[in-house]
mmCIF entry with sequence, helices, sheets and N, C-alpha, C, O atoms, coordinates in Angstrom:
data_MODEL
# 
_entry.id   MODEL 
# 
_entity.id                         1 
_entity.type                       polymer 
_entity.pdbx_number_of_molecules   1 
# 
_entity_poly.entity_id                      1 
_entity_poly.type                           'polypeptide(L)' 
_entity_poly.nstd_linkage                   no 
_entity_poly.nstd_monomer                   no 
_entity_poly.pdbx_seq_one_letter_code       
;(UNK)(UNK)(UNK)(UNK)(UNK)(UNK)(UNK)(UNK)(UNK)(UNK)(UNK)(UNK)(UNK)(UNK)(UNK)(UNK)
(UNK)(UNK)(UNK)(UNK)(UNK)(UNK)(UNK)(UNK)(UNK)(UNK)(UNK)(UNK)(UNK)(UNK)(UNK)(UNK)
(UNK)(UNK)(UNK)(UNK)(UNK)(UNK)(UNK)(UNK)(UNK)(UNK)(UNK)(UNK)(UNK)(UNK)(UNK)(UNK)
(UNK)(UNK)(UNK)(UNK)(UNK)(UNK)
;
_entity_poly.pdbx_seq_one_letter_code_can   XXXXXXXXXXXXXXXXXXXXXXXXXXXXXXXXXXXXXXXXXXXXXXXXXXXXXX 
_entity_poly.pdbx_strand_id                 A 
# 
loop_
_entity_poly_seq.entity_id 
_entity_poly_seq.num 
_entity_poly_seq.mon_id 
_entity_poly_seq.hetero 
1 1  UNK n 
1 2  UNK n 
1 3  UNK n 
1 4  UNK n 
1 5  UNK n 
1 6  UNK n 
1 7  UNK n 
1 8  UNK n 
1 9  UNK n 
1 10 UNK n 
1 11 UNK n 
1 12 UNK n 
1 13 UNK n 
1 14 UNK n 
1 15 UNK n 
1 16 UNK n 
1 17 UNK n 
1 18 UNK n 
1 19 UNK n 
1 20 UNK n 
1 21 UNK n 
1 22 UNK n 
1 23 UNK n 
1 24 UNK n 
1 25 UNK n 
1 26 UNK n 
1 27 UNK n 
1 28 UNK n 
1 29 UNK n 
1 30 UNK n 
1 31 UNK n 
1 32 UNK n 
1 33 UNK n 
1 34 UNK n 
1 35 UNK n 
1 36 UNK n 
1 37 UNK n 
1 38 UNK n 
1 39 UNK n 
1 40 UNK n 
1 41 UNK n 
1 42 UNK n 
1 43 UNK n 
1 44 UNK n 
1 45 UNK n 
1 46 UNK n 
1 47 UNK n 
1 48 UNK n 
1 49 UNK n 
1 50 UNK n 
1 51 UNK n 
1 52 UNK n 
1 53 UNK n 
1 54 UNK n 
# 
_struct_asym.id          A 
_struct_asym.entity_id   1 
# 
_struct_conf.conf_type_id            HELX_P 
_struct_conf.id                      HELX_P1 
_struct_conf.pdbx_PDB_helix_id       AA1 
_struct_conf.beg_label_comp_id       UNK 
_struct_conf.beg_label_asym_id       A 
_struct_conf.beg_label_seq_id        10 
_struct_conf.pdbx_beg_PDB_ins_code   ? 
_struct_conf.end_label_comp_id       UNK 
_struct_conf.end_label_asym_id       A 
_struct_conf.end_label_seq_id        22 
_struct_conf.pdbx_end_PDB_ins_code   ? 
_struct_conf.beg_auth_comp_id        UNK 
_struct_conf.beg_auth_asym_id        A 
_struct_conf.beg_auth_seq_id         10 
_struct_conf.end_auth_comp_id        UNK 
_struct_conf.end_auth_asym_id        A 
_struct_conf.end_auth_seq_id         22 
_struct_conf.pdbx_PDB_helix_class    1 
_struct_conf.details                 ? 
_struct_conf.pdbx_PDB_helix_length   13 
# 
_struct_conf_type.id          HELX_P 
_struct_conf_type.criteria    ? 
_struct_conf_type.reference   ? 
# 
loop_
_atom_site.group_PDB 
_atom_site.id 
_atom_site.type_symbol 
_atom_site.label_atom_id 
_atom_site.label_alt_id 
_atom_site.label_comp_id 
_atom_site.label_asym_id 
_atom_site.label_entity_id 
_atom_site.label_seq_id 
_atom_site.pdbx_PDB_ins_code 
_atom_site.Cartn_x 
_atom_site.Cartn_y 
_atom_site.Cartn_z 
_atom_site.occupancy 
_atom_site.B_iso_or_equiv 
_atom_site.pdbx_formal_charge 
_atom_site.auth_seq_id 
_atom_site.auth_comp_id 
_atom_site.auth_asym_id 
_atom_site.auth_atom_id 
_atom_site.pdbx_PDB_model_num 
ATOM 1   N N  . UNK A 1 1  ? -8.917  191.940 82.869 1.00 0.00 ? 1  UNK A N  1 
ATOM 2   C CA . UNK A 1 1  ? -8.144  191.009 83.669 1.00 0.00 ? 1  UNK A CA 1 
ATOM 3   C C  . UNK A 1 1  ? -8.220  189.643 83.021 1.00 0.00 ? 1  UNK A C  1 
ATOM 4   O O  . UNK A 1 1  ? -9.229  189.257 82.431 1.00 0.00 ? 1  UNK A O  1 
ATOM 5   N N  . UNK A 1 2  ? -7.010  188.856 83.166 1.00 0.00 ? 2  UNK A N  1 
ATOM 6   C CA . UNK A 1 2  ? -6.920  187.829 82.342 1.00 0.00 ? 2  UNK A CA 1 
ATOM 7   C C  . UNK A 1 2  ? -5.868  187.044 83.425 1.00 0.00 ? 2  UNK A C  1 
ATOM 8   O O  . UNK A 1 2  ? -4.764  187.432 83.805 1.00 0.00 ? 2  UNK A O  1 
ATOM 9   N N  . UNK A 1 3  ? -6.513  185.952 83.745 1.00 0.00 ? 3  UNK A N  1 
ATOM 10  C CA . UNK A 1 3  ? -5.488  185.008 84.558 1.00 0.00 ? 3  UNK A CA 1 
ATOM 11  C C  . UNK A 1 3  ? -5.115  186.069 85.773 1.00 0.00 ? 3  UNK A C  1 
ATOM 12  O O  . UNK A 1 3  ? -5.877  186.719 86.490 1.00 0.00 ? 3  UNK A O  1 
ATOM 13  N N  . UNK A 1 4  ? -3.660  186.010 85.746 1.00 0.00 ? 4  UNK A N  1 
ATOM 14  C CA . UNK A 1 4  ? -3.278  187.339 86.935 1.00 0.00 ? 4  UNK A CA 1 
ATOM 15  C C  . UNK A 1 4  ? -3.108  187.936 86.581 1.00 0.00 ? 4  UNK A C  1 
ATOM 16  O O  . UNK A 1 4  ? -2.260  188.412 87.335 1.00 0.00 ? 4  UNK A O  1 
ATOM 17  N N  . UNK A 1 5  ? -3.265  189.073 85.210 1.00 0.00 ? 5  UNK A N  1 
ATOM 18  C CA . UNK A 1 5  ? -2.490  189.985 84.643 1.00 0.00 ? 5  UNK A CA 1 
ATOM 19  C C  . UNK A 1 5  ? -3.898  190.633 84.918 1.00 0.00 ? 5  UNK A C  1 
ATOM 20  O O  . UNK A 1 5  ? -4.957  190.050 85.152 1.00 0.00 ? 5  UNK A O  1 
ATOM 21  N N  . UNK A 1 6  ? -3.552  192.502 84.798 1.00 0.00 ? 6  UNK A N  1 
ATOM 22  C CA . UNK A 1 6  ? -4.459  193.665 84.321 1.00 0.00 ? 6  UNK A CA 1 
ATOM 23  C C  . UNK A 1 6  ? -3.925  194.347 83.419 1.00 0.00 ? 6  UNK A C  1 
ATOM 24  O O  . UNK A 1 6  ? -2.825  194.874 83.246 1.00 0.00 ? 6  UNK A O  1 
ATOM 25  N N  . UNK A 1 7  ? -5.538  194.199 82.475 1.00 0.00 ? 7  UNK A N  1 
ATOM 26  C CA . UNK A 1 7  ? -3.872  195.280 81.399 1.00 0.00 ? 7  UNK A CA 1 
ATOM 27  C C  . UNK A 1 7  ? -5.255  196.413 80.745 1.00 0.00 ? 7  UNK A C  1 
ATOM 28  O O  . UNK A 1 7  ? -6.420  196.067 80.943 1.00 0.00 ? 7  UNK A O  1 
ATOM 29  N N  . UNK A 1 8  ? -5.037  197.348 80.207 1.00 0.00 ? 8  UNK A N  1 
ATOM 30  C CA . UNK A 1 8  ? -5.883  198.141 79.912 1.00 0.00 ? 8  UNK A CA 1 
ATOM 31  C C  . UNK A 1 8  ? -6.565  197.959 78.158 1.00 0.00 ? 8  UNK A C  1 
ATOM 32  O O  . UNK A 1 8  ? -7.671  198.332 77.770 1.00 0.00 ? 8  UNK A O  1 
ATOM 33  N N  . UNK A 1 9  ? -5.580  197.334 77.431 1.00 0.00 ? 9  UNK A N  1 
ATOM 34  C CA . UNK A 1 9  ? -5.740  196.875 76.259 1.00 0.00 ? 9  UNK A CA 1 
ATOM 35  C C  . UNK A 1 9  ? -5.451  195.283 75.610 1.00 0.00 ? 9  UNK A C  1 
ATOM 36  O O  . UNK A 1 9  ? -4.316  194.887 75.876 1.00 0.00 ? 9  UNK A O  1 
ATOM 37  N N  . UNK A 1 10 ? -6.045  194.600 75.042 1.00 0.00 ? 10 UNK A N  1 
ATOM 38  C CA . UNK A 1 10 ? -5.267  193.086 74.632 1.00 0.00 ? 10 UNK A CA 1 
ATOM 39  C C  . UNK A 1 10 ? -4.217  193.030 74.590 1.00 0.00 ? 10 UNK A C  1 
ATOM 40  O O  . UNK A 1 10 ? -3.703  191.993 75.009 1.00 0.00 ? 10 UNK A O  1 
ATOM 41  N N  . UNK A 1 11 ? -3.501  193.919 74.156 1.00 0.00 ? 11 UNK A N  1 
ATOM 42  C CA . UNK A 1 11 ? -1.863  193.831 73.716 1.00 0.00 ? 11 UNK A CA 1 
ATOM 43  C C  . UNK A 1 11 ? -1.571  193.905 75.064 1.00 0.00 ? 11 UNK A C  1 
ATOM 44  O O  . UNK A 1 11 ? -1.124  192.818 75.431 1.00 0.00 ? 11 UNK A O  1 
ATOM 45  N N  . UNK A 1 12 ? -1.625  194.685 75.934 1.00 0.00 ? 12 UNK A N  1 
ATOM 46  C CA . UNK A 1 12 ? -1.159  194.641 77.140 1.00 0.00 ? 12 UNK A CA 1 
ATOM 47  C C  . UNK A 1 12 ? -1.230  193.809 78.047 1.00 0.00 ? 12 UNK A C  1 
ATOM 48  O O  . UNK A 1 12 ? -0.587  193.787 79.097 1.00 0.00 ? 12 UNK A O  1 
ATOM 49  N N  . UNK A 1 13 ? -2.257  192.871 77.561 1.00 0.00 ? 13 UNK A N  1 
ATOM 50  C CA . UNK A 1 13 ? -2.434  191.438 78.318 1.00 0.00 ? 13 UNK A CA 1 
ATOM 51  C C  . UNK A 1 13 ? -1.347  190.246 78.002 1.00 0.00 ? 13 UNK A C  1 
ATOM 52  O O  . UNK A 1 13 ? -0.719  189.460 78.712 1.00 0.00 ? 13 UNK A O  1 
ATOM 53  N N  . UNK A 1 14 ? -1.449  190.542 76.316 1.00 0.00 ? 14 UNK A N  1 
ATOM 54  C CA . UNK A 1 14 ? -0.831  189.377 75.426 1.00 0.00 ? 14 UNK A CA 1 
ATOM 55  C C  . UNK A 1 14 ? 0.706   189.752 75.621 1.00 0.00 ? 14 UNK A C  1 
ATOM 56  O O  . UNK A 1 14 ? 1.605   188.912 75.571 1.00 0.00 ? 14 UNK A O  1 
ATOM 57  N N  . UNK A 1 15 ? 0.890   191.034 75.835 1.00 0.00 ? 15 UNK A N  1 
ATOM 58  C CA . UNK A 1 15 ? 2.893   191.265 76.686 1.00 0.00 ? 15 UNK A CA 1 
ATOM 59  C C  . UNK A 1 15 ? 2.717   190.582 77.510 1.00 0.00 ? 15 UNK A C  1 
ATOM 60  O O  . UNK A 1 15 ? 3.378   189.553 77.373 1.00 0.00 ? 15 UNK A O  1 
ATOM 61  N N  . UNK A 1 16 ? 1.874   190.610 78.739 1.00 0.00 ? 16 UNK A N  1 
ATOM 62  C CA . UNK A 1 16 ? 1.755   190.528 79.736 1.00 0.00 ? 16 UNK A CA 1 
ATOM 63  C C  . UNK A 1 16 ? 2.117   189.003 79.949 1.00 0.00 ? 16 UNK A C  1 
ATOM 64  O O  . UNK A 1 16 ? 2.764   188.569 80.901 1.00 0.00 ? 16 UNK A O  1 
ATOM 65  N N  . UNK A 1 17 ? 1.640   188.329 79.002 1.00 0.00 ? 17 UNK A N  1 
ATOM 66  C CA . UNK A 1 17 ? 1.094   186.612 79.163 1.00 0.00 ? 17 UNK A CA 1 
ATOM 67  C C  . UNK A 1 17 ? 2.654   186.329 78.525 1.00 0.00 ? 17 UNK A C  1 
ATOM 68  O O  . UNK A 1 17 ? 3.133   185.297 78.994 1.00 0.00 ? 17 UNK A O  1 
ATOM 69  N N  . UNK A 1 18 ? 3.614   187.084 77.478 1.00 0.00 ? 18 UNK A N  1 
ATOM 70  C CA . UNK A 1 18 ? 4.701   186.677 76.887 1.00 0.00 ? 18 UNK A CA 1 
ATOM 71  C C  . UNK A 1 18 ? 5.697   186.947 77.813 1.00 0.00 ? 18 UNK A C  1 
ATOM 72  O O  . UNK A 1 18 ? 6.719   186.277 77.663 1.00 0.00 ? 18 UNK A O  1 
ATOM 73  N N  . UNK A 1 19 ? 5.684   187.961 78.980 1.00 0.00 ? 19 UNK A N  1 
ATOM 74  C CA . UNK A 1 19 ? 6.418   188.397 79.625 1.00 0.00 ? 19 UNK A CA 1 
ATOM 75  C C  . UNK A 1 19 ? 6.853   186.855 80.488 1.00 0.00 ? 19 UNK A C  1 
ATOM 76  O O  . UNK A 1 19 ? 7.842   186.124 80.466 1.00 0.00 ? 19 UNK A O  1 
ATOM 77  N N  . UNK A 1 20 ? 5.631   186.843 81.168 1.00 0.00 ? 20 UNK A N  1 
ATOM 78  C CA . UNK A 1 20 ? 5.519   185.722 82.070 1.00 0.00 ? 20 UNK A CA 1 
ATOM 79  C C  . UNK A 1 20 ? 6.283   184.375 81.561 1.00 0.00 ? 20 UNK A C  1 
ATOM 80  O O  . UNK A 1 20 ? 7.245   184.009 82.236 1.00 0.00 ? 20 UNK A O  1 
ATOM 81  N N  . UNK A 1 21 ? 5.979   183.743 80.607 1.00 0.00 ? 21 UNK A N  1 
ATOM 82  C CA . UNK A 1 21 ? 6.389   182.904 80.135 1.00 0.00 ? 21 UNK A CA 1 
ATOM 83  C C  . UNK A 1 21 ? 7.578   182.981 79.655 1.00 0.00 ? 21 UNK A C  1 
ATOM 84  O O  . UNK A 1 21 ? 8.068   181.853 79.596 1.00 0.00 ? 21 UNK A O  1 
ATOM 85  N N  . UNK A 1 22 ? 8.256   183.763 79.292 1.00 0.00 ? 22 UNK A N  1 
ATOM 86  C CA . UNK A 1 22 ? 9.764   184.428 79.210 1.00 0.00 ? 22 UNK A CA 1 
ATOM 87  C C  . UNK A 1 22 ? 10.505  184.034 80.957 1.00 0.00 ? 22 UNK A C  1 
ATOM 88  O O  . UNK A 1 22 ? 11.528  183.395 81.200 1.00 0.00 ? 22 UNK A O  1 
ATOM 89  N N  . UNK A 1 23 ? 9.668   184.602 81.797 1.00 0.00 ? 23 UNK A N  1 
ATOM 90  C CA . UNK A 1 23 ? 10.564  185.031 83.315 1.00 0.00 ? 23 UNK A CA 1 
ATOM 91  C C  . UNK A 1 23 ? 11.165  185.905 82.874 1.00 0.00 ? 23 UNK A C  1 
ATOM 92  O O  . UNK A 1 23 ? 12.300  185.454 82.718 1.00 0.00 ? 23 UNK A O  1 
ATOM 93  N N  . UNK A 1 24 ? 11.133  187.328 82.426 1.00 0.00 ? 24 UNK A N  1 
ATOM 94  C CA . UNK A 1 24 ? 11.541  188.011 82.354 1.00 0.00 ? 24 UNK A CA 1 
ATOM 95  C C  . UNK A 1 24 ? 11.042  189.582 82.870 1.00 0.00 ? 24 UNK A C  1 
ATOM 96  O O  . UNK A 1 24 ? 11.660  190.605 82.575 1.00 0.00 ? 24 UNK A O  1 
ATOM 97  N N  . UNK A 1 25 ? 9.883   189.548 83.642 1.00 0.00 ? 25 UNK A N  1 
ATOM 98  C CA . UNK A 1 25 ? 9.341   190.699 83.874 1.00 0.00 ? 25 UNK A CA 1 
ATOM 99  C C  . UNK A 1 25 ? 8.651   190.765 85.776 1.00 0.00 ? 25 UNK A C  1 
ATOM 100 O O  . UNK A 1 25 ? 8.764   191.683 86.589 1.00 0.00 ? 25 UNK A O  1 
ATOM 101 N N  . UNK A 1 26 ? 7.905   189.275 85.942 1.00 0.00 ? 26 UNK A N  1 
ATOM 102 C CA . UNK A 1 26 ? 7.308   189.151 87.325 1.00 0.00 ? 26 UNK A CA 1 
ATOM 103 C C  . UNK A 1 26 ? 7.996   188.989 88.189 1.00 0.00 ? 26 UNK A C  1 
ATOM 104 O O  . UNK A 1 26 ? 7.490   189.172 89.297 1.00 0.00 ? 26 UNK A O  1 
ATOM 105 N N  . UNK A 1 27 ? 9.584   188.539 88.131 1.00 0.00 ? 27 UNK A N  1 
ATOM 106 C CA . UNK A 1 27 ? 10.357  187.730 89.310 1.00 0.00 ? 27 UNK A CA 1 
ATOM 107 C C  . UNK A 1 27 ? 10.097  186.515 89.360 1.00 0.00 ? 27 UNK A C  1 
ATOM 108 O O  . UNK A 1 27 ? 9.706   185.610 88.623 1.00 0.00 ? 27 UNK A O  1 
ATOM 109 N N  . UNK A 1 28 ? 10.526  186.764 90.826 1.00 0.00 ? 28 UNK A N  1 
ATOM 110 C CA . UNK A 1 28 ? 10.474  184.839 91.362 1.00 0.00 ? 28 UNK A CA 1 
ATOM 111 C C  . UNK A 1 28 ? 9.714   184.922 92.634 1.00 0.00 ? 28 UNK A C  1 
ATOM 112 O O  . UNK A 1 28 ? 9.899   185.818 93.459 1.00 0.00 ? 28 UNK A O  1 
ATOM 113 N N  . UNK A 1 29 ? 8.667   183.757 92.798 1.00 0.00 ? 29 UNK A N  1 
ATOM 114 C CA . UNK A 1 29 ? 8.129   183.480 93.644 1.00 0.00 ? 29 UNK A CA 1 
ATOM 115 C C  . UNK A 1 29 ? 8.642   182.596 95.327 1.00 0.00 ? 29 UNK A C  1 
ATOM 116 O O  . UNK A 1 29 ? 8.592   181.383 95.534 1.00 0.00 ? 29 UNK A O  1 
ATOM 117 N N  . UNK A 1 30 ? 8.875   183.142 95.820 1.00 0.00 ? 30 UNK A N  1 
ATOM 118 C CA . UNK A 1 30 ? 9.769   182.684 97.180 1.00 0.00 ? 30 UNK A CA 1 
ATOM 119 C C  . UNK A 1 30 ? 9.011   181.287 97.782 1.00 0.00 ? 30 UNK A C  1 
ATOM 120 O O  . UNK A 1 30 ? 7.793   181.214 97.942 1.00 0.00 ? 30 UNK A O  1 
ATOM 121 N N  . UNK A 1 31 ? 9.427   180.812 97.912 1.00 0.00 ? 31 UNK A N  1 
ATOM 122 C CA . UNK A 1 31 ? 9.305   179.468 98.863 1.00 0.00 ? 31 UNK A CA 1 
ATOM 123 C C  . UNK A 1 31 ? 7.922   178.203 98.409 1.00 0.00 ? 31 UNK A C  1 
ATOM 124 O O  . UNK A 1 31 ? 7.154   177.422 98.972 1.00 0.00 ? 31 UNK A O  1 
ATOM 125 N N  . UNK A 1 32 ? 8.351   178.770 96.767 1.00 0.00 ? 32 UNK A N  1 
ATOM 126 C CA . UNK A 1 32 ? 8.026   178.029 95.438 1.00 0.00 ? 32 UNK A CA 1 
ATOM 127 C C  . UNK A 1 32 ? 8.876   176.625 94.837 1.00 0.00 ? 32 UNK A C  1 
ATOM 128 O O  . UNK A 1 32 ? 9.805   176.765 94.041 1.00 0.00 ? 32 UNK A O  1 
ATOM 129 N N  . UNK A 1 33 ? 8.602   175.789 95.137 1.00 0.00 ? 33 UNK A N  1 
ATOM 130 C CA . UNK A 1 33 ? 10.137  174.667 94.531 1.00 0.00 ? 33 UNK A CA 1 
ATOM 131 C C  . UNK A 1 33 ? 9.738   173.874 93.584 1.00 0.00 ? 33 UNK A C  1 
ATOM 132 O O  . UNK A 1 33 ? 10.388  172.869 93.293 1.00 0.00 ? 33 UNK A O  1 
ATOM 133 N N  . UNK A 1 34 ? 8.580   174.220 92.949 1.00 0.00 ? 34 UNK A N  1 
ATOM 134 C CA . UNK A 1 34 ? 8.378   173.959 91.501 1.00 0.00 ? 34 UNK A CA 1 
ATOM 135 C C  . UNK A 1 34 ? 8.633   174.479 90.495 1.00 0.00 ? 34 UNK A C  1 
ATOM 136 O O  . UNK A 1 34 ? 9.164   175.567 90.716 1.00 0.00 ? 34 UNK A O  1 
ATOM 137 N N  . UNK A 1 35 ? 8.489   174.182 89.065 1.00 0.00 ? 35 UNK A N  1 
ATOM 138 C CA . UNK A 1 35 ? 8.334   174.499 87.974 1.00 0.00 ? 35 UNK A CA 1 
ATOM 139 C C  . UNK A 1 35 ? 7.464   175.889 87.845 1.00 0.00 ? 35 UNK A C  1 
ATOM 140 O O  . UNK A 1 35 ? 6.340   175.719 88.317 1.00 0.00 ? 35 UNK A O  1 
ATOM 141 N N  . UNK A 1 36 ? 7.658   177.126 87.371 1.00 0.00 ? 36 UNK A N  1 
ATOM 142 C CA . UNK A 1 36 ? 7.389   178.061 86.945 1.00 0.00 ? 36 UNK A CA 1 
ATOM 143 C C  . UNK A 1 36 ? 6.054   177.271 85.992 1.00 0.00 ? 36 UNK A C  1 
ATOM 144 O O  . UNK A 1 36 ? 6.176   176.532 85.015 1.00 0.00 ? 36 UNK A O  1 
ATOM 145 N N  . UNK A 1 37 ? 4.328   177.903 86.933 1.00 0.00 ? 37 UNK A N  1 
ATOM 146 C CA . UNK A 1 37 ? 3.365   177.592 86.239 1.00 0.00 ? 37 UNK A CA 1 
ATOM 147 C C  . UNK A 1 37 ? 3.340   178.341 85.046 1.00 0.00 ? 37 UNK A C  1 
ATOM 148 O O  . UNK A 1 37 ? 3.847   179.453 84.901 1.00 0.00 ? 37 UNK A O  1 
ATOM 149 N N  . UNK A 1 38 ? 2.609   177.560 84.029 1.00 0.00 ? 38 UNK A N  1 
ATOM 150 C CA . UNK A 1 38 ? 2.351   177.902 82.381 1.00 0.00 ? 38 UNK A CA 1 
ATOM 151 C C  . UNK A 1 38 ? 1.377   178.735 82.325 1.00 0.00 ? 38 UNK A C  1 
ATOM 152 O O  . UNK A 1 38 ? 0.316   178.611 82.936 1.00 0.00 ? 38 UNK A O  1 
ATOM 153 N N  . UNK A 1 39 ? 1.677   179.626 81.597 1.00 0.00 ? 39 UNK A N  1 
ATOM 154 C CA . UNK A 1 39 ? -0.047  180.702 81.596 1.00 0.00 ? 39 UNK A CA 1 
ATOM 155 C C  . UNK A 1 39 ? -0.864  180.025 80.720 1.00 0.00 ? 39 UNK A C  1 
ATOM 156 O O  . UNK A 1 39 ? -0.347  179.276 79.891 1.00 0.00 ? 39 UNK A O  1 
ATOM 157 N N  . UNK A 1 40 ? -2.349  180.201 80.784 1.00 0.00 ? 40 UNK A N  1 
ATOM 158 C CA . UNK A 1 40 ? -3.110  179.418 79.826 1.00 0.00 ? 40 UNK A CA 1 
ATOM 159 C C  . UNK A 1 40 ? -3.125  180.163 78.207 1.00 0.00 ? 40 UNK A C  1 
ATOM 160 O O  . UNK A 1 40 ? -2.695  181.192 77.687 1.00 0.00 ? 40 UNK A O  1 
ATOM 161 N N  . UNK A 1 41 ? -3.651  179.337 77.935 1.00 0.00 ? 41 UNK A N  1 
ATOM 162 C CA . UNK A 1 41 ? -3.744  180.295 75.906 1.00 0.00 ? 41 UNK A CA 1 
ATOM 163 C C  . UNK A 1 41 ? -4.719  180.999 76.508 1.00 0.00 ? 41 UNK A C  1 
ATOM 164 O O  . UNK A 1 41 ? -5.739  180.645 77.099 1.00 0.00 ? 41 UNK A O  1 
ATOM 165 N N  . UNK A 1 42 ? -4.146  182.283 76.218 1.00 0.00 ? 42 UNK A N  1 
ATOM 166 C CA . UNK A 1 42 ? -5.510  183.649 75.743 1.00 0.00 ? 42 UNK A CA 1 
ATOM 167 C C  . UNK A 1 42 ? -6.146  183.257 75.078 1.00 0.00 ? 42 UNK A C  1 
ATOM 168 O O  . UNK A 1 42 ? -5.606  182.551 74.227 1.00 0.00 ? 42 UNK A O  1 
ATOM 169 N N  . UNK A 1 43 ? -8.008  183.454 74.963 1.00 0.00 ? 43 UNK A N  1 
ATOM 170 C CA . UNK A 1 43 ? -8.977  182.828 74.381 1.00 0.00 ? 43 UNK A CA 1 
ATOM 171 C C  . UNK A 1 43 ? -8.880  183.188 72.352 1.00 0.00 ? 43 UNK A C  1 
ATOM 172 O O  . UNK A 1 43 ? -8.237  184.064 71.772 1.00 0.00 ? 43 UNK A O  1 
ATOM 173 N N  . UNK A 1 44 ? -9.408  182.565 72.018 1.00 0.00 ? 44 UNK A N  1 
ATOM 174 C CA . UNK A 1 44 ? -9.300  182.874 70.325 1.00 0.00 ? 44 UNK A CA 1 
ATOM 175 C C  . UNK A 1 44 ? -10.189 183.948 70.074 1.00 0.00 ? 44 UNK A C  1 
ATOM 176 O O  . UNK A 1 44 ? -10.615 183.727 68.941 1.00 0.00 ? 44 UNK A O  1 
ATOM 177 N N  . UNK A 1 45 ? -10.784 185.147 70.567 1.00 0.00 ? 45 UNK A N  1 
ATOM 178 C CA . UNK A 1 45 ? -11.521 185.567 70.711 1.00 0.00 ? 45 UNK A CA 1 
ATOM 179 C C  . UNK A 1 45 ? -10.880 187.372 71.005 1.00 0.00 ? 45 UNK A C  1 
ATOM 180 O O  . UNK A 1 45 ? -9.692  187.313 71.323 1.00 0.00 ? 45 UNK A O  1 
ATOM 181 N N  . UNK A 1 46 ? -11.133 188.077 70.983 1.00 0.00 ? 46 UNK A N  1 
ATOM 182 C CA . UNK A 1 46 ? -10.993 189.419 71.629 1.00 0.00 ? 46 UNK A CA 1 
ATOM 183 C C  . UNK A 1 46 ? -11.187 189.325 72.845 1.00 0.00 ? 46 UNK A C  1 
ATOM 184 O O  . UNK A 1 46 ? -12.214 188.648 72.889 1.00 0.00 ? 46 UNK A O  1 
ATOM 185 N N  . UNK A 1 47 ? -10.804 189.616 74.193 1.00 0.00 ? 47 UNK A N  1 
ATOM 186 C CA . UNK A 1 47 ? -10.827 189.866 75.665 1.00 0.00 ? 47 UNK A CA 1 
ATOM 187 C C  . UNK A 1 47 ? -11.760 191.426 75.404 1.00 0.00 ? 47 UNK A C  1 
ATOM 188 O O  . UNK A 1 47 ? -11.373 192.382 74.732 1.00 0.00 ? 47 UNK A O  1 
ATOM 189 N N  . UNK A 1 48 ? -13.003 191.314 76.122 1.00 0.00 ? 48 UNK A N  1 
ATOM 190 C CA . UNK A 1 48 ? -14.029 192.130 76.510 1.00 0.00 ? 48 UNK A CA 1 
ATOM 191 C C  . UNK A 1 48 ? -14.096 192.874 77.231 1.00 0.00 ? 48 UNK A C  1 
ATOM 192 O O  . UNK A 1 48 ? -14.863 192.520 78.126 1.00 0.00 ? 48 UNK A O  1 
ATOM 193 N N  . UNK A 1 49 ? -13.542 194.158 77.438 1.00 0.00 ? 49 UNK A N  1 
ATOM 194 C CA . UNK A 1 49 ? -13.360 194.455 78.914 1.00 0.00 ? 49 UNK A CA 1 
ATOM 195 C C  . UNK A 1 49 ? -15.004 194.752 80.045 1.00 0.00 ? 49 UNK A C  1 
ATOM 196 O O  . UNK A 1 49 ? -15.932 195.363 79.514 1.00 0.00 ? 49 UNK A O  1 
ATOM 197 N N  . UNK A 1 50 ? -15.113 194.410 81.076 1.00 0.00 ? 50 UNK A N  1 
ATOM 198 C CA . UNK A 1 50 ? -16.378 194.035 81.817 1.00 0.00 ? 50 UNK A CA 1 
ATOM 199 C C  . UNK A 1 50 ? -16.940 195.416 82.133 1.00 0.00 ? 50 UNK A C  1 
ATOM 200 O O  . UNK A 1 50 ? -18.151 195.518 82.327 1.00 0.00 ? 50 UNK A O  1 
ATOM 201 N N  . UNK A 1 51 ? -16.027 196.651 82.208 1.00 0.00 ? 51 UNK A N  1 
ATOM 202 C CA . UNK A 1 51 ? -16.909 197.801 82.583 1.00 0.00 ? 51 UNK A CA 1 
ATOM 203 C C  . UNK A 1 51 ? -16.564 197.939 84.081 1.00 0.00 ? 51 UNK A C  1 
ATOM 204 O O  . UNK A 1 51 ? -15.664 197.379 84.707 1.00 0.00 ? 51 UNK A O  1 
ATOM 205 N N  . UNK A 1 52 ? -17.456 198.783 84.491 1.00 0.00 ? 52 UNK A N  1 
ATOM 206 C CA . UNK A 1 52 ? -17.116 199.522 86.266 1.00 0.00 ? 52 UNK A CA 1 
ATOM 207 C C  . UNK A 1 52 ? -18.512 199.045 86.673 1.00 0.00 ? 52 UNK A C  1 
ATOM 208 O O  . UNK A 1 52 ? -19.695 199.204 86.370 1.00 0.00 ? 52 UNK A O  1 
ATOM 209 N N  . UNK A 1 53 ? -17.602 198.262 87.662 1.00 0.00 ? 53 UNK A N  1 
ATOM 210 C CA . UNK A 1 53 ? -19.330 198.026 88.592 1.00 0.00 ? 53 UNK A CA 1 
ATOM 211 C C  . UNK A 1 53 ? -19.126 198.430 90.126 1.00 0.00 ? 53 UNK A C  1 
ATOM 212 O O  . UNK A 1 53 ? -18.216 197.944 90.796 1.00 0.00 ? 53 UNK A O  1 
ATOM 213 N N  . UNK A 1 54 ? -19.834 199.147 90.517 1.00 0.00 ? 54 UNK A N  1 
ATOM 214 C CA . UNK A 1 54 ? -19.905 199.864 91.611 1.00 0.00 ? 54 UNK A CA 1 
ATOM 215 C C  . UNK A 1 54 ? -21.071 199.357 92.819 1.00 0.00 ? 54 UNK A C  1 
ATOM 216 O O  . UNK A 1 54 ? -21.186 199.989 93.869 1.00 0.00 ? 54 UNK A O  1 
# 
């Protein structure tokens, strides 16, 4: 998990984060009358995934 996205692999995050910033995949947020927030930079780093905690 990264910001609001879940994705099972980096790439699936890093669509995820291009999607968004496009507006081309999440919609539109209703009774929103701002500017479409910016996703942050994905870290310079590999995303870790945390494991199952039960």
């Amino acid at each position: 998990m990264f910001w609001n996205w879940i994705g099972r692999t980096q790439e699936e995050i890093e669509q995820a984060r291009r999607d968004w910033m496009e507006g081309s995949r999440f919609g539109e947020v209703k009774g929103y009358e701002g500017a479409p927030l910016p996703a942050p930079e994905l870290p310079s780093v590999p995303l870790k995934a945390r494991g199952r905690v039960r």
